[in-house]
ZASEBA-787242 format. One line per 5 residues: their letters; for each residue z, x, y of C-alpha. Coordinates in Angstrom, 2 decimals, m for minus. Layout:
BEGIN
A) Z X Y; ...
# end
This chain:
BEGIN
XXXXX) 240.63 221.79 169.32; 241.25 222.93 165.57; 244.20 225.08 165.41; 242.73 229.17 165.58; 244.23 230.35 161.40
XXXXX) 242.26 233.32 161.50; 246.04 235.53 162.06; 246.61 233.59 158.71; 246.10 236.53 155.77; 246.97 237.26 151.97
XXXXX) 249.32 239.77 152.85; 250.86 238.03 155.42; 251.80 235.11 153.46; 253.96 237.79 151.40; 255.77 238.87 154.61
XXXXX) 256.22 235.78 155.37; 258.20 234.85 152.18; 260.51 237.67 152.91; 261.09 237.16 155.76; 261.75 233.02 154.70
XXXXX) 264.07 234.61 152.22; 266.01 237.14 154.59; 266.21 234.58 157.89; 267.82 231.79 155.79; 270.33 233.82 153.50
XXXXX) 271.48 234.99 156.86; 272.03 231.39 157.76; 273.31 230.24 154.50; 273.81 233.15 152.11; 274.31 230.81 148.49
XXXXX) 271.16 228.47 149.68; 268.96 230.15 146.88; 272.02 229.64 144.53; 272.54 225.91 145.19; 268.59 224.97 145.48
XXXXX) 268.23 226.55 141.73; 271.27 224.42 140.65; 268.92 221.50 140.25; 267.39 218.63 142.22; 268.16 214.85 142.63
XXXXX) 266.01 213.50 145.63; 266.13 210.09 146.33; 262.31 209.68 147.40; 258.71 210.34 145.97; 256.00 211.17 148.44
XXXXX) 252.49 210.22 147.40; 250.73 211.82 150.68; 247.28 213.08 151.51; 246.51 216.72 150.88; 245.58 217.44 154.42
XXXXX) 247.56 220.81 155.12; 248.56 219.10 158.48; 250.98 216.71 156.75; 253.62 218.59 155.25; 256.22 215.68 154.22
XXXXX) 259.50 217.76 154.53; 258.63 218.42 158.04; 257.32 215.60 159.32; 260.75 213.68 158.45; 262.99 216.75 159.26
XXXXX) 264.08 216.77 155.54; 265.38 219.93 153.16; 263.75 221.46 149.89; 265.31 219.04 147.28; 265.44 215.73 149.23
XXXXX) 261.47 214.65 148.94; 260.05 214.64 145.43; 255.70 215.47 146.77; 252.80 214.28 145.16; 249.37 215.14 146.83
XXXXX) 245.77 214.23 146.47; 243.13 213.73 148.77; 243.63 210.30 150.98; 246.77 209.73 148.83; 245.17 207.66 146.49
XXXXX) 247.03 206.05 143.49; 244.62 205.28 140.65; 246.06 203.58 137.39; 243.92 206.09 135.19; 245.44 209.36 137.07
XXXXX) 247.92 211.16 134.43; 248.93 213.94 137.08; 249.69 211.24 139.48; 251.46 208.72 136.31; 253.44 211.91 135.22
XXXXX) 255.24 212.75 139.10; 255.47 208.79 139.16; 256.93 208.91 135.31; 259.17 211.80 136.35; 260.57 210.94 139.08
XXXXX) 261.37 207.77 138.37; 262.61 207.95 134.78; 264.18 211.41 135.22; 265.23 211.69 139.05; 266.23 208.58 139.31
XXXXX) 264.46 207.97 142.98; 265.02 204.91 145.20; 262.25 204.82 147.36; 258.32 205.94 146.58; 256.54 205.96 149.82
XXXXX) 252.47 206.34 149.76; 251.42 207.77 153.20; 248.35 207.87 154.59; 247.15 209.78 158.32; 245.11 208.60 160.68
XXXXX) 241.94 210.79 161.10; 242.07 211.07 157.30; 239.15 213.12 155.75; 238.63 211.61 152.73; 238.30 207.81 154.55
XXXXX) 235.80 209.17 156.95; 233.81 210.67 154.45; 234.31 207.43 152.46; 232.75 205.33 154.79; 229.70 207.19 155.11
XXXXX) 226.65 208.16 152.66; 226.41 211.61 152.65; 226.59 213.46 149.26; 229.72 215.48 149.21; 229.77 216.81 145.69
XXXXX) 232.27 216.18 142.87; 234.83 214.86 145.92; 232.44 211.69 146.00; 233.65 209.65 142.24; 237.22 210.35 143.58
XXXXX) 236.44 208.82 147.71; 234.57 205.87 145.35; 238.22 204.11 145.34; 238.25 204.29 148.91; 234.86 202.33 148.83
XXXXX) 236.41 199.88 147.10; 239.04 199.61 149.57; 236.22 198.73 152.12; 234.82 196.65 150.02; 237.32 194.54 149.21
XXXXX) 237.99 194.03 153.09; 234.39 194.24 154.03; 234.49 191.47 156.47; 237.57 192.49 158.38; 236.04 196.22 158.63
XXXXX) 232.69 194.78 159.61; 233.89 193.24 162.67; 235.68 196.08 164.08; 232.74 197.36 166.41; 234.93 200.38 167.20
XXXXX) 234.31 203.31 164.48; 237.38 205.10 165.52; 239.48 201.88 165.57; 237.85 201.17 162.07; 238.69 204.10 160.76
XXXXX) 242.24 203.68 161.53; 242.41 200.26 160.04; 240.62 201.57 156.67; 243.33 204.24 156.67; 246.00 201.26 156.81
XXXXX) 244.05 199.29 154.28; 243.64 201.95 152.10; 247.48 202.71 151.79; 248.36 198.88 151.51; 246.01 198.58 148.52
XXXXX) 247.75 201.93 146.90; 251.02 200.32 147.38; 250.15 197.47 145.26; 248.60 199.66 142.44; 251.40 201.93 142.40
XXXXX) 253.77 198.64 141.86; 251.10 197.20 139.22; 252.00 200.38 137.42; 254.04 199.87 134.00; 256.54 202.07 135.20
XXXXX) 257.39 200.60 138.56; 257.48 196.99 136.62; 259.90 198.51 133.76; 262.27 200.13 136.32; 262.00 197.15 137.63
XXXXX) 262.52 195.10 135.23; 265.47 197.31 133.66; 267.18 196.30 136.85; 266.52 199.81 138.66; 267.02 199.51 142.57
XXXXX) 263.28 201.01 143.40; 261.39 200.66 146.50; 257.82 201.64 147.16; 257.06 201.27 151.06; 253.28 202.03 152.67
XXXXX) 253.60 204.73 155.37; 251.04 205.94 158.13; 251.04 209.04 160.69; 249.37 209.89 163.34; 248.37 213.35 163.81
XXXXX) 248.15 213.34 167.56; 251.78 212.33 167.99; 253.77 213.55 165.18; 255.07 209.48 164.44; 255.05 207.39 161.55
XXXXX) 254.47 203.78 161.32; 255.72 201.53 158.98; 253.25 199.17 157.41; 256.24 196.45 156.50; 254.46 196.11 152.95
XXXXX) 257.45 197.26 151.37; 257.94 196.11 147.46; 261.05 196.25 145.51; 260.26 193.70 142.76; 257.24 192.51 141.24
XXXXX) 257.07 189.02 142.94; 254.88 190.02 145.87; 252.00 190.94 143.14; 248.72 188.75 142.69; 249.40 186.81 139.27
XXXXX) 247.33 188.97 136.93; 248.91 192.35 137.93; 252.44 190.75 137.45; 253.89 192.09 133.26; 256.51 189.93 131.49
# end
């Protein structure tokens, strides 16, 4: 059952803030003062855009201690300047240890992905997700399952955006400037609220095919 948002209005989203603002000065009255100070989190998020995966909450962090990036089915492309830039910044700038891509199962942008129906624009960016499936065709053809499918393109589909985002130049340079940088491949499930760990964690370039692997 989809969650009833219709209580959800433009206006309300104004009270809301206020009331944000008044419940936690009451709890912490200089919290304003110290988030403005600056930030130095130790972690970039490259998530799905799905409004059901808010990354702060789903691993009980504060504002400040999860640097977000979000697209739809967290894809990391090696042509996408928004996504280079937050990658850029937050490595080069923030300084972070860890860059976690994390994908949910029941993801949108997979389903659509694996079908044929026209969806519009959305379609040239799901076409990475194709190649995703194509690249593990045969594993993907033998799961007679859909929903089990699904959930194993999902999987795929962040293991294969691990490895571009640690093809990128500037994983490699941190890397090879002797930063301690981790990039890990994340999945939750909507229907429990858990994450899995995909164990396809990188933190040098070693684990790369050949040809992705600079000098």
């Amino acid at each position: 059952m989809i969650n009833d948002t219709s209580h959800i209005t433009y206006e309300g989203l104004l009270q809301g803030n206020k009331k944000f603002v008044a419940d936690t000065i009451d709890r912490d009255p200089e919290y304003f003062s110290k988030l403005a100070g600056g930030q130095n989190p130790p972690v970039l998020w490259i998530g799905c855009a799905d409004s059901r995966v808010p990354a702060n909450q789903i691993t009980n962090t504060k504002p400040g201690e999860i640097f977000v990036h979000r697209n739809i089915a967290n894809v990391v492309v090696h042509s996408d300047m928004n996504m280079l830039s937050v990658l850029d910044y937050a490595v080069n700038v923030l300084g972070v240890k860890h860059v976690i891509v994390c994908g949910h199962y029941g993801c949108g942008g997979v389903i659509a992905a694996m079908g044929n129906r026209e969806n519009g624009i959305v379609d040239n960016w799901l076409r990475h997700i194709k190649d995703v499936y194509r690249l593990h065709t045969a594993e993907l053809d033998a799961i007679a399952d859909e929903h089990k499918r699904t959930d194993r393109l999902v999987e795929l589909n962040v293991i294969e955006n691990v490895n571009n985002l640690a093809s990128t130049t500037i994983v490699q340079n941190a890397w090879k400037n002797g930063k301690e940088l981790s990039v890990h491949g994340w999945v939750y499930r909507l229907g429990t609220g858990f994450i899995s760990d995909l164990k396809v964690s990188m933190r040098d370039n070693t684990m790369l095919d050949e040809v992705f692997r600079l000098t």
